[in-house]
C-alpha positions in Angstrom: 12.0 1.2 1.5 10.3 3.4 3.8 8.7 2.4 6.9 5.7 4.1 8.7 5.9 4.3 12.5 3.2 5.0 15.3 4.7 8.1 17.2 6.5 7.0 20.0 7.5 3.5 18.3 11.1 2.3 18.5 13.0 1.9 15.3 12.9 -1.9 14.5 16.1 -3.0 13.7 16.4 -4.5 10.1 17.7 -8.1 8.8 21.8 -8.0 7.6 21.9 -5.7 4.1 18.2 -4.2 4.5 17.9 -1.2 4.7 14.8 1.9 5.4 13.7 5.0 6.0 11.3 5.5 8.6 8.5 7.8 8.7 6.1 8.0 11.4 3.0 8.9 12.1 2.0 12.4 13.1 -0.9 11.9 15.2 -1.3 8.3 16.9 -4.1 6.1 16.3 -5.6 8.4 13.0 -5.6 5.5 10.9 -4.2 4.0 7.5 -4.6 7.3 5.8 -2.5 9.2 8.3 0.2 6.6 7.7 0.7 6.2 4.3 0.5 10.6 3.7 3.6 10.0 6.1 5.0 7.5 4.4 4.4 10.1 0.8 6.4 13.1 2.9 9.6 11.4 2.7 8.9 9.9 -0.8 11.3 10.3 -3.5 9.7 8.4 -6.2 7.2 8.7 -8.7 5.5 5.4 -8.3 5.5 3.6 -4.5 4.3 0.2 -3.7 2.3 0.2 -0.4 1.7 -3.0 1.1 0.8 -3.6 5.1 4.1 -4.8 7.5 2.0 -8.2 7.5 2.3 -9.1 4.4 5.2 -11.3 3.7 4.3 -13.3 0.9 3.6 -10.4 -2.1 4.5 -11.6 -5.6 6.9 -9.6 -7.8 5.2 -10.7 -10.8 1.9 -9.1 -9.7 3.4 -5.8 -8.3 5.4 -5.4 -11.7 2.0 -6.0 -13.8 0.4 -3.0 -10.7 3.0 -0.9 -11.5 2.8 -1.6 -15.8 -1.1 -0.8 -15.4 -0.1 2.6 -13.6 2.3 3.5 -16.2 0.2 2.2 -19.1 -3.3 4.1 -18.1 -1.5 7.3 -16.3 -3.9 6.1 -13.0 -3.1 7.7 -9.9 -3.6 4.4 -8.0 -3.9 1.1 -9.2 -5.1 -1.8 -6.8 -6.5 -5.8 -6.6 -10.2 -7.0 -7.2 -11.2 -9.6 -5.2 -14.0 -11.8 -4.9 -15.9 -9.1 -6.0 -14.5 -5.9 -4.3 -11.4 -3.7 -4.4 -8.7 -4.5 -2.0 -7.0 -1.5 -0.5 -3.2 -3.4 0.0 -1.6 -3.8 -1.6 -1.8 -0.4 -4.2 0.8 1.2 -6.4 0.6 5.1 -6.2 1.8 8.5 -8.1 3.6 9.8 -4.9 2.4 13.1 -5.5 -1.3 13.0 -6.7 -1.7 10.6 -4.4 -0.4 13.0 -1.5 -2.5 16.2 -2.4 -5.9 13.6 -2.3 -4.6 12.1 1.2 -4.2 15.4 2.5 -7.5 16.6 1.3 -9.3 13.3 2.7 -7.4 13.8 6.3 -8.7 17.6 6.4 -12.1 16.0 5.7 -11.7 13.7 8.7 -11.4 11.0 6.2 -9.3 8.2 6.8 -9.5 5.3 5.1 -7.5 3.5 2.0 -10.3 2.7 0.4 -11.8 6.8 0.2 -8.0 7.4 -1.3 -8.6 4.9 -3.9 -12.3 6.2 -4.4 -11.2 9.8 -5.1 -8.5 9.2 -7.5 -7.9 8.1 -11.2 -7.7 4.4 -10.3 -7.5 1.1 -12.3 -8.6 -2.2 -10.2 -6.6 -5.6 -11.9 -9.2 -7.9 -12.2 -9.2 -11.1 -10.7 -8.7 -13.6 -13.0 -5.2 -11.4 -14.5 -3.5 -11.5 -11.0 -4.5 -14.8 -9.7 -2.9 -15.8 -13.8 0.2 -14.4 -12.0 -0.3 -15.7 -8.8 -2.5 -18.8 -8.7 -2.2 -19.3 -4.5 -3.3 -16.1 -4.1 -0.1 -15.5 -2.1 0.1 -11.8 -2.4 -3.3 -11.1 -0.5 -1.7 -13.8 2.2 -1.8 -11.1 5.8 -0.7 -12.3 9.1 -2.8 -11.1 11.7 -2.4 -13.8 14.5 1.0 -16.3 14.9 -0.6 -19.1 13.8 -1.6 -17.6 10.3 2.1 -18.6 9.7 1.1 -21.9 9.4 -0.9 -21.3 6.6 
């Protein structure tokens, strides 16, 4: 597992038998792109799951069927629809494809997921096949205030 840090942020500590590699950021405040082409640097996979730190519900089952759509189509990225549109996280990703188009996008001053999954080979799961896999829609579940817990 590696984990992407802002520049200056402490090294969390990690629950009993977890273990990571951190990765930080190189220039603060630059964005999700910056992040994950940080995250690719220290790499040493062919495929990598990317999923936000709030996300503590994701679903094996639909990450394995991300990953068999990847290796299936040869995609660079493959990623979620939902209601309608393409969810940036979470995306599976050829490490090093995807890192030579994140580069190119961050010297563009792009810096968005979504522009990373625009200017690759990607395949989008349609809705109804992950949902099939996870019905509660768990794996889209993101905590962004305490009370989302609750949920």
């Amino acid at each position: 597992m590696i984990v992407v840090l802002a520049p200056d942020a402490p090294e969390p500590s990690m629950p009993a038998g977890a273990s990571a590699e951190f990765a930080r950021d190189a220039i603060e405040d630059e964005g999700p792109l910056r992040g994950l082409a940080a995250g690719l640097e220290v790499a040493n996979s062919g495929w990598v799951v990317v999923v936000g730190g709030d996300m503590p519900d994701l679903q094996p089952p639909v990450l394995l069927e991300m990953l068999r759509a990847g290796l299936e189509t040869g995609a660079v990225a493959v990623s979620l629809s939902d209601q309608g549109g393409e969810r940036p996280l979470p995306c599976v990703l050829r490490s090093a494809p995807a890192a030579e188009a994140a580069d190119a996008l961050l010297k563009a001053g792009r810096r968005s997921l979504r522009d990373l999954l625009a200017a690759v080979s990607a395949v989008v799961i349609d809705e109804p096949t992950w949902t099939g896999l996870d019905p509660q829609r768990r794996t889209l579940f993101d905590v962004d205030e305490p009370s989302d817990m609750d949920r």
